[in-house]
PDB file as gemmi writes it, atoms N, CA and C in Angstrom:
CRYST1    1.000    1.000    1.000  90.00  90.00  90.00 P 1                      
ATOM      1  N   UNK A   1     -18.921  -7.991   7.581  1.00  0.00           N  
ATOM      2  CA  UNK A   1     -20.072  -7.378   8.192  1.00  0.00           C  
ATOM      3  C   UNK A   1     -20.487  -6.144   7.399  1.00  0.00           C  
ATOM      4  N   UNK A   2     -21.798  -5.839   7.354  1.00  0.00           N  
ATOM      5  CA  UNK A   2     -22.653  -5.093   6.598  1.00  0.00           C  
ATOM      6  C   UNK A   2     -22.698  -3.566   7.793  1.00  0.00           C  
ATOM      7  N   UNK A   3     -22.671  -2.456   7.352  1.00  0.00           N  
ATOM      8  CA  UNK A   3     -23.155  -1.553   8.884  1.00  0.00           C  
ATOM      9  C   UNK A   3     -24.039  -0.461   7.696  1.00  0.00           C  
ATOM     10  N   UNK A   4     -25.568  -0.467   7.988  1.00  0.00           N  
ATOM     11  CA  UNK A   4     -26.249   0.777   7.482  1.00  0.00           C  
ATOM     12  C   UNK A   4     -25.960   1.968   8.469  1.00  0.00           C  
ATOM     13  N   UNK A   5     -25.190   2.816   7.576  1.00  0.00           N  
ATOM     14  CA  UNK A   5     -25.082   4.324   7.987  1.00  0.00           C  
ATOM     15  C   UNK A   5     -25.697   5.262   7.082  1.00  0.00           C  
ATOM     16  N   UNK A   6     -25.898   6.458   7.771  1.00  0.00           N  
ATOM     17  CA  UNK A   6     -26.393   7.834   7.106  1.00  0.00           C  
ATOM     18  C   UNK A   6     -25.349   8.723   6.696  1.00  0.00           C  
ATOM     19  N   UNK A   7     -25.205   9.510   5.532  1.00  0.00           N  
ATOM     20  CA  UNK A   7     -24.600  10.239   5.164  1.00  0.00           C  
ATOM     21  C   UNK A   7     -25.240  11.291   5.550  1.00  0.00           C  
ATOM     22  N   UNK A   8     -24.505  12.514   5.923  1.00  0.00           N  
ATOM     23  CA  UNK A   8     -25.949  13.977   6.513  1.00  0.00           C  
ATOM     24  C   UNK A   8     -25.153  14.900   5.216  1.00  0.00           C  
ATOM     25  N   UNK A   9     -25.792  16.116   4.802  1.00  0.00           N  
ATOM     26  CA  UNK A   9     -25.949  17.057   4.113  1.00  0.00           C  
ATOM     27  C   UNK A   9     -24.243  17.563   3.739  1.00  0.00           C  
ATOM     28  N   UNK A  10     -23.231  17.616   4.621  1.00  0.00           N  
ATOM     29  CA  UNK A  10     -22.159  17.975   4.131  1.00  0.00           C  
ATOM     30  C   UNK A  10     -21.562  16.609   4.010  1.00  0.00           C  
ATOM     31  N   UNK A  11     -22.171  15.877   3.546  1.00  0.00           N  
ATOM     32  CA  UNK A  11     -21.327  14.078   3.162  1.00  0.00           C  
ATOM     33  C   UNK A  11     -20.355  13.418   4.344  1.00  0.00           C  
ATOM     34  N   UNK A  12     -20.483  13.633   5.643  1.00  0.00           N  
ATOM     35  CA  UNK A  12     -19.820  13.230   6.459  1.00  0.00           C  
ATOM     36  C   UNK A  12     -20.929  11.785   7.050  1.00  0.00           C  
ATOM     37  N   UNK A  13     -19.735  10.784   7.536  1.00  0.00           N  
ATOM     38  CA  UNK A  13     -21.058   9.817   8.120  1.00  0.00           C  
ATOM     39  C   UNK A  13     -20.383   9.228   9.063  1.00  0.00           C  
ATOM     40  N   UNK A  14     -21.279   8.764  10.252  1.00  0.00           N  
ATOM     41  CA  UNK A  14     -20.997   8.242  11.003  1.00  0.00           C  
ATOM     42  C   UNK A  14     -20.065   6.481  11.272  1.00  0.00           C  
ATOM     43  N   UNK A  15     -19.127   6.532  11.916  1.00  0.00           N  
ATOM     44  CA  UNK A  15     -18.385   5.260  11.424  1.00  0.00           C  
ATOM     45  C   UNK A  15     -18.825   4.119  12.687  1.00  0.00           C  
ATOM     46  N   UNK A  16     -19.660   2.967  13.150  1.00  0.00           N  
ATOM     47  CA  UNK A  16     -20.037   2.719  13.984  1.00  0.00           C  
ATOM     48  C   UNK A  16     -18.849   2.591  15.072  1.00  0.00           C  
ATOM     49  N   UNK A  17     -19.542   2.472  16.718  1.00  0.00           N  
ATOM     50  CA  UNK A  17     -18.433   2.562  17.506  1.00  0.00           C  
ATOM     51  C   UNK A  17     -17.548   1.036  17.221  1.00  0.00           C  
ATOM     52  N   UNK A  18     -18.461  -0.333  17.055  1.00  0.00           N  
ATOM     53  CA  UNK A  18     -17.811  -1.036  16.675  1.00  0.00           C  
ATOM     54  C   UNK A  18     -16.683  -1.282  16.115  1.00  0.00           C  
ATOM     55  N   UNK A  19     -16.775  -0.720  14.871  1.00  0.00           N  
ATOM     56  CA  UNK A  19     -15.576  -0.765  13.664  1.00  0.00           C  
ATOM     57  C   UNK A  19     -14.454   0.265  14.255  1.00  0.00           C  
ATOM     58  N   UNK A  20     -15.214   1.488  15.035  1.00  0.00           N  
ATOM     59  CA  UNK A  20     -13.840   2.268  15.561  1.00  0.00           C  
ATOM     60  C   UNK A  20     -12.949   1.719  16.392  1.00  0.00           C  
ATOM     61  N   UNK A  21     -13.889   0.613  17.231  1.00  0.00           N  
ATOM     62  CA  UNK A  21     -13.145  -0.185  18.177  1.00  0.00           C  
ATOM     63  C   UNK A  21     -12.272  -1.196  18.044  1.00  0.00           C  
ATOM     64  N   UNK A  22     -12.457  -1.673  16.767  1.00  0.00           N  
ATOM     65  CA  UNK A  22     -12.023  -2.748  16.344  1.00  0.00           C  
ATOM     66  C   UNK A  22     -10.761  -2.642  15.441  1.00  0.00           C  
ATOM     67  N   UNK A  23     -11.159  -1.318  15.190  1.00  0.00           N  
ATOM     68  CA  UNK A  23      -9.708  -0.756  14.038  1.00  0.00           C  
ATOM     69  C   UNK A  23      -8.826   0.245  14.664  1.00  0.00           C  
ATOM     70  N   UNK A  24      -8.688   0.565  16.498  1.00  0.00           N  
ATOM     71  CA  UNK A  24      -8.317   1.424  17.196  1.00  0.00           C  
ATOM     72  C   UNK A  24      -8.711   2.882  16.691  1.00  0.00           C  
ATOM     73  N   UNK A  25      -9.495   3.728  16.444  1.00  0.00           N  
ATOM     74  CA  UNK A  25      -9.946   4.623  15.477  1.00  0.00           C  
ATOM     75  C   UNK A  25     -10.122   5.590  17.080  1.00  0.00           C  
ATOM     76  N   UNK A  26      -9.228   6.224  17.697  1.00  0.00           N  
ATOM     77  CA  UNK A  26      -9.805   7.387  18.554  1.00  0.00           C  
ATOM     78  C   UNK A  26      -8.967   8.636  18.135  1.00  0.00           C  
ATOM     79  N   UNK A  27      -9.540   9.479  18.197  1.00  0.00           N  
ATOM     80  CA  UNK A  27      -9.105  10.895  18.112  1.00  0.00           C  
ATOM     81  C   UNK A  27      -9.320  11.193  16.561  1.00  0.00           C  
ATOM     82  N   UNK A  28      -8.406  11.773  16.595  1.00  0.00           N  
ATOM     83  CA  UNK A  28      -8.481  12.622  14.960  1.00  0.00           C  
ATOM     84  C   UNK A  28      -7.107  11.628  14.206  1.00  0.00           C  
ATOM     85  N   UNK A  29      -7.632  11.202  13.321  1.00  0.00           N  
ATOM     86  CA  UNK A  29      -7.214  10.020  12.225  1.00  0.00           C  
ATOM     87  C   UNK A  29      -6.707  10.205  10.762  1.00  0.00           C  
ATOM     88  N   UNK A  30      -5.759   9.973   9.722  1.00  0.00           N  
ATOM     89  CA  UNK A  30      -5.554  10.706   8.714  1.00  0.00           C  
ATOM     90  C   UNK A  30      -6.108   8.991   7.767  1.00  0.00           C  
ATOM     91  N   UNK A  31      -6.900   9.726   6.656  1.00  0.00           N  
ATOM     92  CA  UNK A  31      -7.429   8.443   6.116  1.00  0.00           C  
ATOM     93  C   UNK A  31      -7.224   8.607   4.357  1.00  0.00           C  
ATOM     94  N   UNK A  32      -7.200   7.668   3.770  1.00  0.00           N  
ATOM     95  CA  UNK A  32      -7.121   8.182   2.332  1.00  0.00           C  
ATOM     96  C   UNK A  32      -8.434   7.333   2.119  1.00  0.00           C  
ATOM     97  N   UNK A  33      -8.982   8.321   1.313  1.00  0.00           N  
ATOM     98  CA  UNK A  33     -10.253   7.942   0.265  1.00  0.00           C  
ATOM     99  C   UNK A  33     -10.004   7.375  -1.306  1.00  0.00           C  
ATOM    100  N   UNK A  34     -10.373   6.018  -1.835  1.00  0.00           N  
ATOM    101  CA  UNK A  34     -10.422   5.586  -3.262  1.00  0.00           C  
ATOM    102  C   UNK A  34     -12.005   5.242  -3.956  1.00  0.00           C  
ATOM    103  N   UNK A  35     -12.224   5.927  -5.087  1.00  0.00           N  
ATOM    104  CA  UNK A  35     -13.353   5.454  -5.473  1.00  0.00           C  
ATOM    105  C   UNK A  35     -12.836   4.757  -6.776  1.00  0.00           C  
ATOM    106  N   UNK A  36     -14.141   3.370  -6.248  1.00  0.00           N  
ATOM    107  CA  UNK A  36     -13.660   2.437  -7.249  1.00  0.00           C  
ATOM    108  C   UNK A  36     -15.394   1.719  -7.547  1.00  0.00           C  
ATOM    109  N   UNK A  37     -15.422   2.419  -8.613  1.00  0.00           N  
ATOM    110  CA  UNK A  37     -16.755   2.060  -9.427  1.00  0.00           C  
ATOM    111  C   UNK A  37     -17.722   3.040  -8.526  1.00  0.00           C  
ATOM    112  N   UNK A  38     -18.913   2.482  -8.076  1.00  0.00           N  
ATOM    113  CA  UNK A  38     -19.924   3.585  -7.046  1.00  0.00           C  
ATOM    114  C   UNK A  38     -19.326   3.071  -5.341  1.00  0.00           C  
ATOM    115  N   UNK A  39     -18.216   2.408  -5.487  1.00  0.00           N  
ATOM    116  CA  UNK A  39     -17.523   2.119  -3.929  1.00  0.00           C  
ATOM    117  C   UNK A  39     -16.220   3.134  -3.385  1.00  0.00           C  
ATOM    118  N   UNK A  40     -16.926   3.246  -1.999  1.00  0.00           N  
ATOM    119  CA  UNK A  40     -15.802   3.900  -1.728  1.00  0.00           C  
ATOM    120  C   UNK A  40     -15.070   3.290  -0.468  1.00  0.00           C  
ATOM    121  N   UNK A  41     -13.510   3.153  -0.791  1.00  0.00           N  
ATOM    122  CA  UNK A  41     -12.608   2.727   0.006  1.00  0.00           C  
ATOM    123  C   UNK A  41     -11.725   3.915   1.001  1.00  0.00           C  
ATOM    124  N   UNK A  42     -11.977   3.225   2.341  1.00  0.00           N  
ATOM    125  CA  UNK A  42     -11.244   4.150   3.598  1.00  0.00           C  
ATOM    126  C   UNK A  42     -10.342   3.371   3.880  1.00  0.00           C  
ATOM    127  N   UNK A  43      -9.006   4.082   4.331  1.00  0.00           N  
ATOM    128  CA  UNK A  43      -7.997   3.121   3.988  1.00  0.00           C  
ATOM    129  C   UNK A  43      -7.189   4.323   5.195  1.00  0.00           C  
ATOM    130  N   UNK A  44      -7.340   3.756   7.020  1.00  0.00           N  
ATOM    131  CA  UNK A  44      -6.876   4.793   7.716  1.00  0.00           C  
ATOM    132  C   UNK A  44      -4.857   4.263   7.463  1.00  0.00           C  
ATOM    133  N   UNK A  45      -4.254   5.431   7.594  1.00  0.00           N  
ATOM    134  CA  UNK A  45      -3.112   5.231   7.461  1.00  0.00           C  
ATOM    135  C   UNK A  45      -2.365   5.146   8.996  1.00  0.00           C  
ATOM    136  N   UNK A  46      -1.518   5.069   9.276  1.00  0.00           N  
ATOM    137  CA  UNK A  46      -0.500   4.235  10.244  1.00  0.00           C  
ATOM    138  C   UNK A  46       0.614   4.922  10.594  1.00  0.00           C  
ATOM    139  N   UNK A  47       0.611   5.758  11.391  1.00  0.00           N  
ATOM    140  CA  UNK A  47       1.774   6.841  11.384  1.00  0.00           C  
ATOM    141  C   UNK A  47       3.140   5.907  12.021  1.00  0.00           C  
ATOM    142  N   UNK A  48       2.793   5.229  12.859  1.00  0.00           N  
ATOM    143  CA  UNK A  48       3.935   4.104  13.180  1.00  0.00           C  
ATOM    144  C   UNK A  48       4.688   3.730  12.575  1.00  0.00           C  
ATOM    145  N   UNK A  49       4.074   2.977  10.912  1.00  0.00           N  
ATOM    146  CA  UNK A  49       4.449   2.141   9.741  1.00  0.00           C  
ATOM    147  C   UNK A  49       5.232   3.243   9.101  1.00  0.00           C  
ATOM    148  N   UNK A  50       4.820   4.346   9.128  1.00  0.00           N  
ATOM    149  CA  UNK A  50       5.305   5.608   8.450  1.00  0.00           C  
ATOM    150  C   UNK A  50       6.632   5.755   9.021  1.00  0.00           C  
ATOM    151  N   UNK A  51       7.489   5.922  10.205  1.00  0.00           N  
ATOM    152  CA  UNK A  51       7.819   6.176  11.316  1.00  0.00           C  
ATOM    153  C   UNK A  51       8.987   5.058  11.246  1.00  0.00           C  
ATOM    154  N   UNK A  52       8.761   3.745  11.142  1.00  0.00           N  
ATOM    155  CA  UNK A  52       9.344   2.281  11.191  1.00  0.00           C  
ATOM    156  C   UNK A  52      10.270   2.312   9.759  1.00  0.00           C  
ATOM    157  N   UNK A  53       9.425   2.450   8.419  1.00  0.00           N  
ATOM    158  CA  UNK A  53       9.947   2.599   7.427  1.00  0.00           C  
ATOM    159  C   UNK A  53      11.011   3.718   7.133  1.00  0.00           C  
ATOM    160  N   UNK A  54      10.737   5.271   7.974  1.00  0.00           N  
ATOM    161  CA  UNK A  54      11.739   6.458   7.547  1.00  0.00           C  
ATOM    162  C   UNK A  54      12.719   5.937   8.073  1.00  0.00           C  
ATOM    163  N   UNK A  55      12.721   5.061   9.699  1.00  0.00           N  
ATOM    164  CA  UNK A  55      14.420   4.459  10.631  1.00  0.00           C  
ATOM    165  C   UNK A  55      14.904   3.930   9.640  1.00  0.00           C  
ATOM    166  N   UNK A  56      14.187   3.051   8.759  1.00  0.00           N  
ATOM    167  CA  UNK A  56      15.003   2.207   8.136  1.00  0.00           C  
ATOM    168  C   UNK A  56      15.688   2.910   6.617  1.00  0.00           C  
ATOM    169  N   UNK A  57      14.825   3.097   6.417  1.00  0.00           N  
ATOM    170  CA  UNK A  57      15.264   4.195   4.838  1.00  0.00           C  
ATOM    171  C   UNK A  57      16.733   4.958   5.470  1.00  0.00           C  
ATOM    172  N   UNK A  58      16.692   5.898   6.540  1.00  0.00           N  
ATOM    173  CA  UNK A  58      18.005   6.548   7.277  1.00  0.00           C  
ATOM    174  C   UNK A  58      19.166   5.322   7.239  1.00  0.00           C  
ATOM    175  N   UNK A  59      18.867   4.197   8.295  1.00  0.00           N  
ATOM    176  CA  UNK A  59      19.512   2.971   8.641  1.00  0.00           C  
ATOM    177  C   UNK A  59      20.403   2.487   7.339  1.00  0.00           C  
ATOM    178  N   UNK A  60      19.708   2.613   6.362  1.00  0.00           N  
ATOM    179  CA  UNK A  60      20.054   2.067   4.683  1.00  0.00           C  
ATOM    180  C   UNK A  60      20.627   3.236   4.133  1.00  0.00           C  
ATOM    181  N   UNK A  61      20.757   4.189   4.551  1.00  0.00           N  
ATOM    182  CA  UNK A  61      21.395   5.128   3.895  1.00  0.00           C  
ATOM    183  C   UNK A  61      23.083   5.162   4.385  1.00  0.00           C  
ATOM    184  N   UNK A  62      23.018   5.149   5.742  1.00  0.00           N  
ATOM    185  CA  UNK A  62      24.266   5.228   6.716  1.00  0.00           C  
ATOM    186  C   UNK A  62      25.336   3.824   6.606  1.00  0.00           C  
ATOM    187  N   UNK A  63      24.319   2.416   6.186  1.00  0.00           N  
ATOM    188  CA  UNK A  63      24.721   1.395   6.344  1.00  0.00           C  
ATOM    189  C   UNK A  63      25.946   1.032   5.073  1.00  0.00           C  
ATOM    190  N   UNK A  64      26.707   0.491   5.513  1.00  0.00           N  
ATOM    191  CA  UNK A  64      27.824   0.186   4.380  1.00  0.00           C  
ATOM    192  C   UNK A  64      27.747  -1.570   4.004  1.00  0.00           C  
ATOM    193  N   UNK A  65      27.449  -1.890   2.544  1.00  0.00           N  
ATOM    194  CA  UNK A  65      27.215  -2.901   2.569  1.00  0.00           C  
ATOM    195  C   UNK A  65      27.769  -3.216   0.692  1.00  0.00           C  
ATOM    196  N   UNK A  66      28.310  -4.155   1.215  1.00  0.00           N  
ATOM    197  CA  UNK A  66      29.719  -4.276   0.041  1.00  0.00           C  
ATOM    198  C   UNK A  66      28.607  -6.172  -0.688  1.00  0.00           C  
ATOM    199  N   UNK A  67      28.991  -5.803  -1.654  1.00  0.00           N  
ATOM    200  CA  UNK A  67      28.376  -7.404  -2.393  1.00  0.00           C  
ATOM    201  C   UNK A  67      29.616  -8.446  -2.350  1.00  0.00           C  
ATOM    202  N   UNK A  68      28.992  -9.369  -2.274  1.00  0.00           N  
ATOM    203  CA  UNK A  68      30.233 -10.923  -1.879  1.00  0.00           C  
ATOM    204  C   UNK A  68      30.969 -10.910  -3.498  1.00  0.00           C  
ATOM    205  N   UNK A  69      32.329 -11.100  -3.115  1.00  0.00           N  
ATOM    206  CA  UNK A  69      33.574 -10.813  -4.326  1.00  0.00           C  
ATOM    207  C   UNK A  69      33.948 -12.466  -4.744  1.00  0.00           C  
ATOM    208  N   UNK A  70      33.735 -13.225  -3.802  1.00  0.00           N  
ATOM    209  CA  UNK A  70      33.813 -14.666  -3.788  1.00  0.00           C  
ATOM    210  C   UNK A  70      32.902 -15.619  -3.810  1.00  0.00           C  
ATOM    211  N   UNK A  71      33.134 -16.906  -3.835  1.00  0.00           N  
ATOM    212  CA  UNK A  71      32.238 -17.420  -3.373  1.00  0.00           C  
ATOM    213  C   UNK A  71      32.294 -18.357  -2.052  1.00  0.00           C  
ATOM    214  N   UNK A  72      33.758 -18.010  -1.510  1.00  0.00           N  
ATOM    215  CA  UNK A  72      33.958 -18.359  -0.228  1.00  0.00           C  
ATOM    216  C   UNK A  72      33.455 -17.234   0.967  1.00  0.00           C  
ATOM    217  N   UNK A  73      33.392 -15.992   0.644  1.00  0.00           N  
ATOM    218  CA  UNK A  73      32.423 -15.252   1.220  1.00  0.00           C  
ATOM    219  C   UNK A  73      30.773 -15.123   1.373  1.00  0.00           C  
ATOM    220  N   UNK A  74      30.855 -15.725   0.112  1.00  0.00           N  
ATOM    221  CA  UNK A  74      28.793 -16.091  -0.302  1.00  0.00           C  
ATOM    222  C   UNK A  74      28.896 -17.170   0.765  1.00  0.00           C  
ATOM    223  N   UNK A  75      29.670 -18.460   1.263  1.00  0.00           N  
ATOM    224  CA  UNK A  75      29.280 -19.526   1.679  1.00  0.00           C  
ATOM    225  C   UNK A  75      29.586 -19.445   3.259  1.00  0.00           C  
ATOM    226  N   UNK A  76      30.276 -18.304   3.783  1.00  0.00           N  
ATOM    227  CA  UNK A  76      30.581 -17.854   4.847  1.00  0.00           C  
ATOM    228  C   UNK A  76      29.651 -16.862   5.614  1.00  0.00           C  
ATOM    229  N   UNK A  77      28.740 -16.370   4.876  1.00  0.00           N  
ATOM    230  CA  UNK A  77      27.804 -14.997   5.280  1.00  0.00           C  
ATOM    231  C   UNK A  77      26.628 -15.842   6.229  1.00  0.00           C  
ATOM    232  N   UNK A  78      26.466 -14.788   7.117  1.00  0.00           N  
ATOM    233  CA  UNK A  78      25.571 -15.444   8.149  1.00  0.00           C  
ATOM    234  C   UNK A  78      24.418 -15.012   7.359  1.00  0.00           C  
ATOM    235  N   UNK A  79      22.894 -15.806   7.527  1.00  0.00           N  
ATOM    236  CA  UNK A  79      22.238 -15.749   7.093  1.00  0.00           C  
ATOM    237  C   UNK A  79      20.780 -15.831   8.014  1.00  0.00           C  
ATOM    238  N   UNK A  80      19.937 -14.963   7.948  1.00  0.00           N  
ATOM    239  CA  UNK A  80      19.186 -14.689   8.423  1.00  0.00           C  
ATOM    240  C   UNK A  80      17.487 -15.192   7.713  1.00  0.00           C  
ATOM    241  N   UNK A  81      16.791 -15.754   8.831  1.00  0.00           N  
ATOM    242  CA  UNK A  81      15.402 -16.470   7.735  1.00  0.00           C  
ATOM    243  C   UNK A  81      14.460 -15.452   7.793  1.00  0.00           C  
ATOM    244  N   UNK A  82      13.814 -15.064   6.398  1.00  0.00           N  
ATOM    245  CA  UNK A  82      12.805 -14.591   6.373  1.00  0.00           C  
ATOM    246  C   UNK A  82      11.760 -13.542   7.474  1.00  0.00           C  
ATOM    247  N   UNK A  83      11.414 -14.382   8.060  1.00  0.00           N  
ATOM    248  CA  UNK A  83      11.114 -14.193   9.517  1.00  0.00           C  
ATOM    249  C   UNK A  83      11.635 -13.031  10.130  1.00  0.00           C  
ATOM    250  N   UNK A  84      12.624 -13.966  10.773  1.00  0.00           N  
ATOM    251  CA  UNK A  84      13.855 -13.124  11.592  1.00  0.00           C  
ATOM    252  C   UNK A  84      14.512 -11.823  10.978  1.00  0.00           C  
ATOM    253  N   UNK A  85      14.211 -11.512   9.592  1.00  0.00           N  
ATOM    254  CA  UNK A  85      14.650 -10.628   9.036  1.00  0.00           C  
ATOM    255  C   UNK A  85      12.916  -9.201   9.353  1.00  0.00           C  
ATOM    256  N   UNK A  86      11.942 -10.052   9.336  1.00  0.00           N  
ATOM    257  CA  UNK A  86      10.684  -9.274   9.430  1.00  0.00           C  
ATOM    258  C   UNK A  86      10.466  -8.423  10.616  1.00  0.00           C  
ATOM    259  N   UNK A  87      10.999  -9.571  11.965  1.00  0.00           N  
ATOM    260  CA  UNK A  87      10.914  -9.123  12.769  1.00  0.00           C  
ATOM    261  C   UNK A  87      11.877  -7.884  13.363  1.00  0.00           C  
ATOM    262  N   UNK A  88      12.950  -7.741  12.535  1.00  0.00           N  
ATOM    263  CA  UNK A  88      13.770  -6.715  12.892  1.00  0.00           C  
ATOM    264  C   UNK A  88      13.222  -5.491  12.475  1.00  0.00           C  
ATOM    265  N   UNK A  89      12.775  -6.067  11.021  1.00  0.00           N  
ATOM    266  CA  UNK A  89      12.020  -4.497  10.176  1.00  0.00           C  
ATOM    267  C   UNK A  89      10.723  -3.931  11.661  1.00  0.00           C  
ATOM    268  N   UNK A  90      10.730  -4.876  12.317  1.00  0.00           N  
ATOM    269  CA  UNK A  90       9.440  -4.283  12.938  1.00  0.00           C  
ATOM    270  C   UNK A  90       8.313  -4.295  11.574  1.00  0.00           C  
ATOM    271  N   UNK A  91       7.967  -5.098  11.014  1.00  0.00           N  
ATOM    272  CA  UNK A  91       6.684  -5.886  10.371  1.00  0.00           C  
ATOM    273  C   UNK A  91       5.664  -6.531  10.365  1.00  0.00           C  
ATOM    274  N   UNK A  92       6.407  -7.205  11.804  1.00  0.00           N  
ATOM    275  CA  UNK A  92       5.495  -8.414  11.956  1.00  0.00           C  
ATOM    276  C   UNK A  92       5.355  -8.421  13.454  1.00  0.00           C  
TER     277      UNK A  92                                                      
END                                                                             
């Protein structure tokens, strides 16, 4: 979808209520700006994702995790699919 907006005098512009609605956009929002050619990319960031990733970064720090010495241990390790591994990260 296309949305004509106005830019006013100190370069601020209006973001329609639509798109705010649609992208949860209430209150005060932290966004990064990219210009790429005469385009410019808004790219609101995710304090959650921020938040999800530091547990785990900590989680991986504390965690003790030894590499398989065998290969009767490689064929013994429980194994977890893809997925099921996403959904723990809180990813998906």
């Amino acid at each position: 979808m296309e949305y004509a907006v106005k830019i006013d005098k100190q370069g601020r512009l209006i973001i329609p209520s639509e798109i705010r609605k649609k992208l949860n956009l209430t209150g005060e929002k932290k966004a990064t700006l990219k210009v790429k050619g005469n385009k410019i990319i808004i790219e609101f960031n995710d304090p959650s994702l921020e938040k999800r990733v530091e547990n785990w970064y900590k989680k991986m720090l504390t965690s003790s995790v030894k590499a398989f010495t065998s290969k009767e241990e490689y064929l013994d390790a429980k194994w977890m699919s893809d997925e099921s591994v996403r959904r723990k990260l809180g990813i998906i």
